[in-house]
Structures are given as C-alpha cells and as structure tokens.
GURO-349164 format. One record per residue (C-alpha): residue number from 1; x negated, y negated, z negated. Coordinates in Angstrom, 1 decimal. Layout:
<mikes>
<mike nr="NUM" px="X" py="Y" pz="Z"/>
...
</mikes>
This chain:
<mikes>
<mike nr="1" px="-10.5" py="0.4" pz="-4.5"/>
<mike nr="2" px="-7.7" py="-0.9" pz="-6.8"/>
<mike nr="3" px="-5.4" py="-3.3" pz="-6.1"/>
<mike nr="4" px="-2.1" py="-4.9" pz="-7.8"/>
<mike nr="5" px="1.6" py="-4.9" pz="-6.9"/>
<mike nr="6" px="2.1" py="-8.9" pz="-6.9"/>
<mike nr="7" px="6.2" py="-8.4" pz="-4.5"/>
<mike nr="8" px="8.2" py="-10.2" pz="-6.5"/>
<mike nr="9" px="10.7" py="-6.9" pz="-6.7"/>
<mike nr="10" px="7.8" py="-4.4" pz="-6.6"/>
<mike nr="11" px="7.3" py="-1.8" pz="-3.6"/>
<mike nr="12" px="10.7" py="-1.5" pz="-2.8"/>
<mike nr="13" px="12.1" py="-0.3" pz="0.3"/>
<mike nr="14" px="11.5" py="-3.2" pz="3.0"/>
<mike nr="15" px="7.9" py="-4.0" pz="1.2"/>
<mike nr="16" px="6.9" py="0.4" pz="1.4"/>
<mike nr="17" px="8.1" py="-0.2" pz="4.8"/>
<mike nr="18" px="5.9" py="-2.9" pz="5.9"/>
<mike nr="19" px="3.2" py="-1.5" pz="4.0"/>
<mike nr="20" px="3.7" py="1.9" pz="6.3"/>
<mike nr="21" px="4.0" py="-0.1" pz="9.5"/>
<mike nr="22" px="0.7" py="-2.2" pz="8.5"/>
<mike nr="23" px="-1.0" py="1.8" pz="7.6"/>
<mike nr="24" px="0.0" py="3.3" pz="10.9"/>
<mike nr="25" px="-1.8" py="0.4" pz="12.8"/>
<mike nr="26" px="-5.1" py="1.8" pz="11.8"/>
<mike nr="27" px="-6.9" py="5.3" pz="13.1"/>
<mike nr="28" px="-7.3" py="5.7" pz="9.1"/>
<mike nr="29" px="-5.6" py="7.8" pz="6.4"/>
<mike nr="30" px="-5.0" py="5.6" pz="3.1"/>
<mike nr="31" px="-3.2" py="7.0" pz="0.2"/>
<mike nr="32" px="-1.9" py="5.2" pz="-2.9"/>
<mike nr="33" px="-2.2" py="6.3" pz="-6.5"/>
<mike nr="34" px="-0.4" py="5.7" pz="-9.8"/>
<mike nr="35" px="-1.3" py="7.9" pz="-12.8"/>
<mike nr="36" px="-1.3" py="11.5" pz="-11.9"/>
<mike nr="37" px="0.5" py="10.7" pz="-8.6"/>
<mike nr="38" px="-1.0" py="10.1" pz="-5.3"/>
<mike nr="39" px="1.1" py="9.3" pz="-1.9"/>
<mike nr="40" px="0.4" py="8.8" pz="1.9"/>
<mike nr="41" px="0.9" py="5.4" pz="2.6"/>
<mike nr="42" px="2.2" py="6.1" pz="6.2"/>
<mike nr="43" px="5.5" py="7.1" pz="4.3"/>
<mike nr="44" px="8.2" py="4.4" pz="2.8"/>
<mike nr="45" px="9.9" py="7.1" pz="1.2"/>
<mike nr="46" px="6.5" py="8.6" pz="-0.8"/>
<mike nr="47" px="5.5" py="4.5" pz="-1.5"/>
<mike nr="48" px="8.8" py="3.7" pz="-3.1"/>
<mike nr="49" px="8.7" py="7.3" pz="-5.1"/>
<mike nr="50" px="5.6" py="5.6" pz="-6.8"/>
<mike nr="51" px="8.3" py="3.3" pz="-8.3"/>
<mike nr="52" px="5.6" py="0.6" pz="-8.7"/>
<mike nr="53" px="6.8" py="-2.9" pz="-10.1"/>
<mike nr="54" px="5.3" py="-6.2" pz="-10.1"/>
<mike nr="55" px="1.8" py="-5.8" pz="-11.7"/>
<mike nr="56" px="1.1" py="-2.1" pz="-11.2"/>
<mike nr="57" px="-2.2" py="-1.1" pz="-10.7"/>
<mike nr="58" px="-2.5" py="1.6" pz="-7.7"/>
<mike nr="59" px="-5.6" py="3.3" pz="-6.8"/>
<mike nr="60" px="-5.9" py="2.9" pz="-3.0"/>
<mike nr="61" px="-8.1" py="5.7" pz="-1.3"/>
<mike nr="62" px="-9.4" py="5.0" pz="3.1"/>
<mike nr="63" px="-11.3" py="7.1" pz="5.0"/>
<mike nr="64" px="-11.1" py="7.2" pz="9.1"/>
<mike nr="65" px="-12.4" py="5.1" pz="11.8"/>
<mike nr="66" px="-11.3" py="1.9" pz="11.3"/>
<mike nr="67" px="-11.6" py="2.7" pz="6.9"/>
<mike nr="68" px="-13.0" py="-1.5" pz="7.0"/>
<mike nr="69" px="-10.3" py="-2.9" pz="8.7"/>
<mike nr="70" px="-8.0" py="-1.4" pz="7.2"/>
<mike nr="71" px="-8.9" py="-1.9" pz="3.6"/>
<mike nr="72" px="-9.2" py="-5.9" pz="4.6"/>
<mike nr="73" px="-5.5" py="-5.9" pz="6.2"/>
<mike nr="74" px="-4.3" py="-3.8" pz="2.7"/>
<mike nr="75" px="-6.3" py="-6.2" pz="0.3"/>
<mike nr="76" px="-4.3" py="-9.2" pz="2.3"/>
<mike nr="77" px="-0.8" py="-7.6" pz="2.1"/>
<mike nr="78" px="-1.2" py="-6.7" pz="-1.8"/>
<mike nr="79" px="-3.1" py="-10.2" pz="-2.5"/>
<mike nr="80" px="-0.6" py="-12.3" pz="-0.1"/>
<mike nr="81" px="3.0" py="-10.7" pz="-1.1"/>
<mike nr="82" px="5.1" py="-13.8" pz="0.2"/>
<mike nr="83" px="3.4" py="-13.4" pz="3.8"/>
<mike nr="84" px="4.9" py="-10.4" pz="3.5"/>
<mike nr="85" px="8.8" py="-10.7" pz="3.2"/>
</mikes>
C-alpha cells in the first residue's frame, strides 16, 4: 500500500514516535519505504532517518496477525495528521 505524509512538519520526531507507538499496538511487522530505503516502523529513530516531508509518498509493507487492523489504523494516522498532534 502507499500512502502520503500529510504532518504539517513531515515525520518528525513526536509524529515517527506516535507512528511507532500506533505500530507496536499490533502483533504485525510494517515497514515504510522511500526510494531505495526501507525502515521498521516500530523505530522513531529509522522513521525520521526516512527524512519524509509533507507530501512524500512511502511505500508501506504489513504482514502478521492482525496485517488488517493494522493497515486501517496506519491509513487513519497518514490520512488524519491533525488527530495526530
């Protein structure tokens, strides 16, 4: 799935966090991708090396248990940024 950085300041620090925290909640492993490079999304650190500003495209792999849920909860976090502060 693909989805769009629409945070005002991009996946910066408190946003990669949130994002982690919202990852760990699921028996799933999701990794982000920009270009050639692809992260774990249940590391801040590895989301905010993807230095992705507002309206970067990221290539969003799931696979686990809860794979659905997960990828619903991730589609509202990237689609619904100001819930999100």
């Amino acid at each position: 799935m693909q989805v769009v950085v629409k945070h005002k300041r991009g996946l910066h620090l408190r946003s990669a966090a949130q994002l982690a925290a919202l990852v760990a909640k699921y028996d799933a492993k999701v990794t982000l991708a920009k270009g050639r490079k692809t992260v774990q999304a249940n590391s801040p650190l590895e989301i905010v090396a993807l230095s992705a500003s507002p309206g970067t495209k990221l290539g969003v792999t799931i696979s686990g248990k809860e794979a659905e849920t997960a990828a619903a909860a991730l589609l509202d976090f990237f689609n619904n940024p100001e819930e999100n502060l």
